[in-house]
C-alpha positions in Angstrom: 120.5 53.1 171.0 122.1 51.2 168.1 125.1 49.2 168.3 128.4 51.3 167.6 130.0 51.0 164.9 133.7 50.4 164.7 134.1 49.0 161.4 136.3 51.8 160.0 139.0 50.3 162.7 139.5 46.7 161.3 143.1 47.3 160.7 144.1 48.0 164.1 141.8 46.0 165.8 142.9 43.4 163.9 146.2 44.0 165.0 145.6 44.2 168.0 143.5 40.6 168.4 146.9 39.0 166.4 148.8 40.0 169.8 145.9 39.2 172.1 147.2 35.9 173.7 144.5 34.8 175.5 142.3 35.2 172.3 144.6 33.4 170.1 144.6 30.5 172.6 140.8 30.2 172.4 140.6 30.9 168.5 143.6 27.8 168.4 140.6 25.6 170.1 138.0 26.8 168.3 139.6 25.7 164.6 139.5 21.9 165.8 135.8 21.9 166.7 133.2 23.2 163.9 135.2 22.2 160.9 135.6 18.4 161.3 131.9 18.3 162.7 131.0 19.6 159.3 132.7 17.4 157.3 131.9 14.1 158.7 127.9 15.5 159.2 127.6 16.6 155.2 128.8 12.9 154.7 125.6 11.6 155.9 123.4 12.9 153.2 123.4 11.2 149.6 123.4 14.3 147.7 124.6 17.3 149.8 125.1 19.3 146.6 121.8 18.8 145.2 120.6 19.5 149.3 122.7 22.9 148.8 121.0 23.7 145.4 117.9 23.4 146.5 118.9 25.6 149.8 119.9 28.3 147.7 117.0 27.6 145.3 114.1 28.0 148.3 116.4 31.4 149.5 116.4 33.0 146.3 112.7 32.1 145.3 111.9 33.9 148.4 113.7 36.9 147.8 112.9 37.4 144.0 109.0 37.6 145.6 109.2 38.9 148.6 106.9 41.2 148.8 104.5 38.4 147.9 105.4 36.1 150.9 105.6 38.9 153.6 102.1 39.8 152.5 101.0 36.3 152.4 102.7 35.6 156.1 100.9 38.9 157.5 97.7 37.1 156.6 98.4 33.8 157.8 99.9 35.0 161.3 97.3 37.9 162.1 94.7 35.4 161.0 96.1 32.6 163.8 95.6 35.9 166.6 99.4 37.3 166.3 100.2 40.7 165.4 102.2 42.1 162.8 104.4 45.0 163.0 107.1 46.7 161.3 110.2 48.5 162.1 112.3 50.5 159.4 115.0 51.2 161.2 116.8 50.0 164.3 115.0 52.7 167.1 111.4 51.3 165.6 112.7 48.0 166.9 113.2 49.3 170.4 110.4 51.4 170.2 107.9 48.9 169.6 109.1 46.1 172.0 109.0 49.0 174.8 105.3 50.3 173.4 104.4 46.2 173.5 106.0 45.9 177.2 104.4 48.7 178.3 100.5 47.4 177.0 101.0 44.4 179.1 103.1 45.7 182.2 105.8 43.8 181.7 108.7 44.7 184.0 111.1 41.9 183.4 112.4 40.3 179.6 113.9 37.6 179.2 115.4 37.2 175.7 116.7 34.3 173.8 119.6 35.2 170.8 118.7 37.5 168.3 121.0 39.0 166.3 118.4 41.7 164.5 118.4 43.0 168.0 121.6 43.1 168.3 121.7 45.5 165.3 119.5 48.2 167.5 121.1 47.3 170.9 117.7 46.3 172.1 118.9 45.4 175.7 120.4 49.1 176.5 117.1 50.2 175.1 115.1 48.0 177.4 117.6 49.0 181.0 117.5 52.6 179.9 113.4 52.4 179.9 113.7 51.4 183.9 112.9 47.2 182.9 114.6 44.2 183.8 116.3 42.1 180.6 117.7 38.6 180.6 119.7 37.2 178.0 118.7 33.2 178.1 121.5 32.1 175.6 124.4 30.8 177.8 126.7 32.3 175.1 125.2 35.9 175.9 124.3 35.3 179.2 128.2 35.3 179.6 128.5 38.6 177.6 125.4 40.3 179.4 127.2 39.6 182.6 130.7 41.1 181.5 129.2 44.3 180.4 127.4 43.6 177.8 131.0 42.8 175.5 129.2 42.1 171.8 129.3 38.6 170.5 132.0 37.3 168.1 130.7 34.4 166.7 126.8 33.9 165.3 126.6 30.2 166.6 128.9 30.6 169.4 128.9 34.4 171.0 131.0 34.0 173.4 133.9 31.6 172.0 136.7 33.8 172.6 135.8 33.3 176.6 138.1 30.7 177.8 136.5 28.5 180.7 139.3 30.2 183.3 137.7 33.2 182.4 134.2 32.1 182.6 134.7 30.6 185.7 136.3 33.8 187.6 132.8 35.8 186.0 130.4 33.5 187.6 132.5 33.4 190.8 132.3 37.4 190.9 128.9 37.8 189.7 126.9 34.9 191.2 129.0 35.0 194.5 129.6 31.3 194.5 132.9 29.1 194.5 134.8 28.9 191.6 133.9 25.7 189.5 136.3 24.1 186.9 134.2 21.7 184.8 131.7 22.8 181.9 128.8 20.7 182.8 129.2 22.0 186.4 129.9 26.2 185.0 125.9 25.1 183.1 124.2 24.0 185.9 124.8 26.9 187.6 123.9 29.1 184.4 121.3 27.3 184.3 119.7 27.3 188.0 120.3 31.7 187.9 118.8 31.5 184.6 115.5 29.6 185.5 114.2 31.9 188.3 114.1 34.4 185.7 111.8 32.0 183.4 109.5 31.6 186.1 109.3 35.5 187.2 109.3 37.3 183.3 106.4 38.9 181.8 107.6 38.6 178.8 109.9 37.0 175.9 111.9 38.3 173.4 113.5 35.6 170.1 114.8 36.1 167.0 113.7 34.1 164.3 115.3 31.7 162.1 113.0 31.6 159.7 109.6 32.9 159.1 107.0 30.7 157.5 104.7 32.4 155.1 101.5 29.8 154.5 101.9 29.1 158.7 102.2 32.4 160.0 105.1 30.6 162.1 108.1 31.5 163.8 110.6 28.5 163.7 113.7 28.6 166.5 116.5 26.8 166.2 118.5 26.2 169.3 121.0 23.2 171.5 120.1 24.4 174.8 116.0 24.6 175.0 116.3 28.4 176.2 114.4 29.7 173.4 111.4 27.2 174.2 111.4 28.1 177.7 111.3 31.8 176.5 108.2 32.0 174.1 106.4 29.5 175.9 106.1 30.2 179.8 105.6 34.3 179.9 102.7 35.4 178.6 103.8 37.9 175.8 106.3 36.5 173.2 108.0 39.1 170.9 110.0 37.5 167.6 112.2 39.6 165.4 113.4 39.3 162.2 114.5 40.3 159.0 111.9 40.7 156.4 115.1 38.4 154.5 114.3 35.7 157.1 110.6 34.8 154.9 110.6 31.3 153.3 107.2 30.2 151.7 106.5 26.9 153.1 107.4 24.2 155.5 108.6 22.0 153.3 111.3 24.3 152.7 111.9 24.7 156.1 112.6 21.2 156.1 114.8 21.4 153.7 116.8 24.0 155.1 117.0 22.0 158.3 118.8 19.7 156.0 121.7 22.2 155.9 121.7 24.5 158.6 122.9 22.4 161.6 125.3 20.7 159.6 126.8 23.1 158.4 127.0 25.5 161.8 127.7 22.7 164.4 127.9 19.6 162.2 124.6 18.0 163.7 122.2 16.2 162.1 119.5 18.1 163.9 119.7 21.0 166.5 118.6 19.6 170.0 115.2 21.6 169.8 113.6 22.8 166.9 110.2 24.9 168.0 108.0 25.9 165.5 105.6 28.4 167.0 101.9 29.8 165.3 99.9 32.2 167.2 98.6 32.5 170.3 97.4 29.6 172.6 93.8 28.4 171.8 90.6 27.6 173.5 91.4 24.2 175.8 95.0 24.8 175.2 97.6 24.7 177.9 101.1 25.8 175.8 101.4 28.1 174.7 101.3 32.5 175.0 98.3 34.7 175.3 99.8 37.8 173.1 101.7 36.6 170.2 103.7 40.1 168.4 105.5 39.5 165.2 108.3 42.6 164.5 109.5 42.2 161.0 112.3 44.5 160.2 113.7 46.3 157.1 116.5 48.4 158.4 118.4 48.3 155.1 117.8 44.9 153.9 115.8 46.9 151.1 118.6 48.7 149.5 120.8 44.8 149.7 117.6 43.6 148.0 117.7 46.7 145.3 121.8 45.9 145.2 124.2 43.8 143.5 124.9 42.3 146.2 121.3 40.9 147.1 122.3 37.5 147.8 124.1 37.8 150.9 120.3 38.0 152.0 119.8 34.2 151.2 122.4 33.7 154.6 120.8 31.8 157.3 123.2 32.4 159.6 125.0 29.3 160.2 128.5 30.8 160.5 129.9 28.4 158.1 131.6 31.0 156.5 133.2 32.3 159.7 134.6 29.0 161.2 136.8 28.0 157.7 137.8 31.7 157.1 141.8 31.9 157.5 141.4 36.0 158.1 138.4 35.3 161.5 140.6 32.1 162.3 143.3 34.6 162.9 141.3 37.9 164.3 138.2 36.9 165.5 134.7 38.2 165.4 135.4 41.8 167.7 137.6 42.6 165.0 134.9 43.6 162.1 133.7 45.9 164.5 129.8 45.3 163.8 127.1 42.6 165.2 128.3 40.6 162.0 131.6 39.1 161.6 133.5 36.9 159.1 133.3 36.9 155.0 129.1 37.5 155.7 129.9 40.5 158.0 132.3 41.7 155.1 129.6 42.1 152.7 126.2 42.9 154.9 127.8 45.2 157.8 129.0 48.4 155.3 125.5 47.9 153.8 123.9 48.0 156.7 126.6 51.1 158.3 127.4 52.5 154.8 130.6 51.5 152.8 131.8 54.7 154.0 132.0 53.4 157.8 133.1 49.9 156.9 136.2 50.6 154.1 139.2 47.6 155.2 135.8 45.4 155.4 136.0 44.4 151.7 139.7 43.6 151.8 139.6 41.7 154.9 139.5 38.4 152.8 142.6 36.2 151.0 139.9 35.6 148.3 140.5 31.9 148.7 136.8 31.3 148.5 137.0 28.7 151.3 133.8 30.4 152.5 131.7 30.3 148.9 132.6 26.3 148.5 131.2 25.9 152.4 128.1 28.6 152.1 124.9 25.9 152.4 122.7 28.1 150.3 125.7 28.9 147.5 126.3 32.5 148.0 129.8 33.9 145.9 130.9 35.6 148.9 134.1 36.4 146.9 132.7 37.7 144.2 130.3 40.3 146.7 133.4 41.3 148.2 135.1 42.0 145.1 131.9 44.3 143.7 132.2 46.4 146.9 135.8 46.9 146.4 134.6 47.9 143.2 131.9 50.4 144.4 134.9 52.1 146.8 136.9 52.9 143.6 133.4 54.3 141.9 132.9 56.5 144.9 136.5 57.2 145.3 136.7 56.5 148.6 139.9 54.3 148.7 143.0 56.5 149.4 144.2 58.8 146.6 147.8 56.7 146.5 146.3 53.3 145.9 143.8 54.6 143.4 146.4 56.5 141.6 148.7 53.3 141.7 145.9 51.1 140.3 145.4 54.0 137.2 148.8 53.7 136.4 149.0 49.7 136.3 145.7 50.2 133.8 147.9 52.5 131.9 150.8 50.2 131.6 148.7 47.1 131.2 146.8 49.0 127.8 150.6 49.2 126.5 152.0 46.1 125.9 155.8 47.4 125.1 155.6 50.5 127.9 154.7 47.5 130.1 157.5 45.4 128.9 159.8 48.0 129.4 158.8 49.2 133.0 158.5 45.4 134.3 161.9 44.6 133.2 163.3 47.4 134.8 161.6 46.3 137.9 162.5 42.8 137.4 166.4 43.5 137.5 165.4 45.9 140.8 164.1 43.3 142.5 166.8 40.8 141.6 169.6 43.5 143.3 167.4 43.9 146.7 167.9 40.1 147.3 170.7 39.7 149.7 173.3 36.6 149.2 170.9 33.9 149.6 168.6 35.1 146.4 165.8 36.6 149.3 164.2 39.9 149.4 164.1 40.9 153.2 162.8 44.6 152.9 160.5 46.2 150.6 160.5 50.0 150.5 157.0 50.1 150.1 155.8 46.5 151.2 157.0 46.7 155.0 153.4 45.2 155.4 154.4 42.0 153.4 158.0 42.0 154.2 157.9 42.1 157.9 156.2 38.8 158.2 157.6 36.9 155.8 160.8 37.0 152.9 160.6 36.0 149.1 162.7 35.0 147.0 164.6 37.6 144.6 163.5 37.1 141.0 166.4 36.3 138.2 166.2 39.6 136.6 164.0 38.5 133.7 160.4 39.2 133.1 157.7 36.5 132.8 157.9 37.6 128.7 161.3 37.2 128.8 161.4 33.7 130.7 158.8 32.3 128.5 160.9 33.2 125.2 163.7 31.5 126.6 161.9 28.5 126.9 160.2 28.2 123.5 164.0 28.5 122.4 165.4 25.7 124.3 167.1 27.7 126.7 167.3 27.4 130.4 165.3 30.2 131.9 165.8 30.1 136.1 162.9 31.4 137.7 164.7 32.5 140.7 168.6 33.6 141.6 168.7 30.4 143.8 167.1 27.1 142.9 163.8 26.0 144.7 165.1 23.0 146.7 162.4 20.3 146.9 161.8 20.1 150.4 163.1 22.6 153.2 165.6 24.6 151.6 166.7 28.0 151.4 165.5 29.4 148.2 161.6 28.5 149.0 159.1 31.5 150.3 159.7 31.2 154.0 157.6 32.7 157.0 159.7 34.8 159.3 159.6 34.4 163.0 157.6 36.8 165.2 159.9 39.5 166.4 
C-alpha cells in the first residue's frame, strides 16, 4: 500500500494550511530555529564553499557511475555476510521486508526513520500482514500515535505538532497525566519506546548513505534510536535509494562535513553508526541477519532525465527550512512523502507530472534554496525545466498556454508589441483609483486580493526610456514613490 498521492491538490491545501492557525503558530517557531543554527555552524569551517564543491563533486561522481558502485557495494556487503536485495517498485519494498519477517518469525518491528519507506507505506503493509510496528523516531512516534498523519518536515516530521498538542496525545494514548515540559514529554517517549527495543525481532532503518568499498550502512541520528534499532534485535533491514551509493568513506566524511550543518546547524549529529555485516565470531554487537533492500522505484528514469541531479540530495532539508513558500504552507501541503523546493522537483517524478502539476510553480524562484543546497543542486533551474515539460505535454490549462503563445507572438513583433503595451499601459493607469493604486484586477483577483500596486503613468518602459535619453522627466508612477512609508509604494493589504 503506497502512500496517497495528493499532489494534484497543492493549491487548496495550501490554502487551507495559510488559514490553519495552530499551524501557522508552529511554522512562526520553526523559522527562528534551523536558519540561525546554520549560519553560525557553516562559519566554523575555513572553506565551506570549497566543502560544498566537493559535496556536490563526491554526489555527482557517484551518480555518473552508478551502476559501477552498486555493483561494487553488492560485493563488498554480501561478502561481509549481508544480503542484497532489490525492489523496483514500492510493493517489492513491502513485499520483501514481510518475505524477510516471515524467514525469521518476527512478530514485532521496530523501525527507525526512513523515508524510502515512507514512499511504499511500509508500516500499513506490515499491520495489514497481522505484525506489530514501532516507529522509534520521537518525531514519527508522535505521527504513528495520531493515526499515522505523514510527516512534514525530513529532519523534523512532526514540527507542525505544538507541545499542547503533544502533550494531550500522550495523555490519551499512554494513559498518564498530562506533562508540560519537553525533557519530561521525552522521557516518557522514551520509557514506552524502550520495552519495545527489548521485545522486537526485528529492525527496520533507512540509510543515509551507502558505502560501496565497506559494504556499510551509515545512520545519521540526535536521539540514538536508530542504534538501539539495528543493534539489539536480531534481524536489521536498511532501505535505501540506489541514489543513496557514495564510493568511499572518505567521502562519507566529507559529507558529514555538510549534512548536519546544514539540516540542524551542528557540527556533528549526536550518533553517527556506521554498520558492516553481520556480527562476527567472538563478537558481542552487533545482528545475526544483516538484509540490505536497495530500491529503484523511479530513481532510474530522474537518472535518465534532465533533472538528474536532484538525486545528489541528501536529505538535509536545507532547502525546506529557508523556503518562503514551506515557511508559509508547510510540508502536508505538497501532498507527497517529500516536501519543499526538493519535493517540487522529485515527487511528480516519482507520481508522474501528471499527478503533481501546481508542484513546479510552488516556488518564488528566489533561489534561496540553490545558494543553501550543501551539494549545489539548481533547484530553480529543475523547477523551471518541469514547467517546461508541462507546456511540451500540454498539460497546463488551455487559457494559460494560449496566453503565453500570444505573449511569444507579440514579443517576435517589436512594433505590434509596442502598440498593445501602450494601450495597456494607459489601461492600467485609469484602473488606479485617486491615490495612483490599482485595487482590482479583472483577471489578477489572485494578486490583487492580497496586496495593491501602484498604477503605472501611462507610458511604456520604451516610451519612459526615450524620455530620458532626451532630458525629459519621465515619472514612473502617477504618484511619487515616497522614501520611506508612504502612499505611493507597493503595500500589503490587511487580511480580510
Amino acid at each position: 500500500m503506497a502512500v496517497q498521492v495528493a499532489s494534484m491538490h497543492f493549491k487548496e491545501r495550501a490554502h487551507a494550511k495559510l488559514h490553519d492557525p495552530q499551524l501557522q503558530a508552529s511554522l512562526r517557531k520553526f523559522q527562528g530555529k534551523f536558519v540561525p543554527a546554520r549560519r553560525a555552524a557553516i562559519t566554523e569551517l575555513d572553506d565551506f564553499e570549497g566543502t560544498r564543491n566537493a559535496g556536490a563533486e563526491i554526489r555527482q561522481r557517484a551518480l555518473d557511475d552508478l551502476d559501477v558502485w552498486l555493483t561494487i557495494f553488492d560485493e563488498n556487503a554480501r561478502a561481509r555476510g549481508a544480503t542484497v536485495l532489490y525492489a523496483q517498485t514500492p510493493a517489492d519494498i513491502n513485499a520483501l521486508v514481510l518475505e524477510i519477517a516471515q524467514r525469521h518469525g518476527v512478530r514485532k518491528i521496530i523501525k527507525s526513520k526512513s523515508m524510502v519507506s515512507e514512499e511504499s507505506g511500509l508500516d500499513h503493509a506490515i499491520e495489514a500482514a497481522g505484525l506489530t510496528v514501532v516507529e522509534t523516531d520521537l518525531g514519527e512516534y508522535i505521527l504513528q500515535i495520531n493515526g499515522y498523519e505523514p510527516p512534514s518536515h525530513i529532519i523534523g516530521p512532526a514540527l507542525h505538532k505544538s507541545r499542547e498538542e503533544v502533550t494531550e496525545l500522550f495523555h490519551a494514548r499512554h494513559g498518564t497525566p498530562r506533562k508540560d515540559a519537553i525533557d519530561e514529554l521525552c522521557a516518557e517517549a522514551r520509557s514506552v519506546l524502550r520495552e519495545h527495543y527489548l521485545t522486537a525481532d526485528m529492525g527496520v532503518s533507512g540509510g543515509n548513505f551507502f558505502v560501496a568499498d565497506t559494504g556499510s550502512v551509515v545512520l545519521v541520528t540526535n536521539e540514538g534510536n536508530a542504534t538501539l534499532t539495528t543493534t539489539l534485535p536480531k534481524v536489521h533491514v536498511a532501505i535505501s535509494g540506489i541514489e543513496k551509493i557514495v564510493p568511499t568513506l572518505d567521502d562519507v566524511a566529507t559529507l558529514m562535513r555538510l549534512l548536519p550543518r546544514s539540516a540542524t546547524g551542528q557540527s556533528i549529529s549526536n550518533y553517527v553508526d556506521i554498520l558492516t555485516g553481520v556480527k562476527g565470531e567472538g563478537e558481542y554487537h552487533g545482528v545475526e541477519h544483516m538484509y540490505f533492500i536497495v530500491v529503484d522505484s523511479g530513481r532510474s528514469d530522474i537518472l535518465a532525465s534532465d533533472v538528474r541531479q536532484a538525486l545528489r540530495c541528501i536529505r538535509c532539508g536545507a532547502c525546506m527550512n529557508h523556503c518562503p513558500v514551506y515557511q508559509n504552507v508547510g510540508g502536508h501541503a505538497y501532498g507527497w512523502v517529500y516536501p519543499g523546493p526538493i519535493g517540487i522537483v522529485l515527487t511528480p517524478m516519482y507520481v508522474g507530472l501528471e499527478n503533481a502539476l501546481d508542484l513546479p510553480y510552488a516556488s518564488t524562484m528566489c533561489n534561496q534554496c540553490g545558494v543553501v543546497c550543501p551539494v549545489k543542486i539548481p533547484l530553480p533551474d529543475l523547477q523551471r525545466k518541469l514547467r517546461e515539460k508541462e507546456f511540451e505535454k500540454q498539460l497546463r490549462p488551455w487559457h494559460e498556454r494560449a496566453g503565453l503563445k500570444a505573449w511569444g507572438m507579440l514579443a517576435r513583433h517589436p512594433a505590434l508589441y509596442r502598440s498593445v503595451t501602450s494601450i495597456g499601459a494607459r489601461v492600467l493607469k485609469m484602473m488606479g483609483d485617486r491615490r495612483g493604486m490599482i485595487r482590482r484586477l479583472p483577471f489578477g483577483s489572485g494578486w490583487t486580493d492580497g496586496r495593491d500596486m501602484p498604477a503605472p503613468a501611462g507610458r511604456t518602459f520604451h516610451q519612459l526610456y526615450k524620455a530620458r535619453a532626451r532630458g525629459t522627466p519621465a515619472t514612473l508612477y502617477t504618484s511619487p514613490v515616497p522614501a520611506a512609508r508612504g502612499e505611493g509604494a507597493i503595500k500589503v493589504k490587511e487580511s480580510r
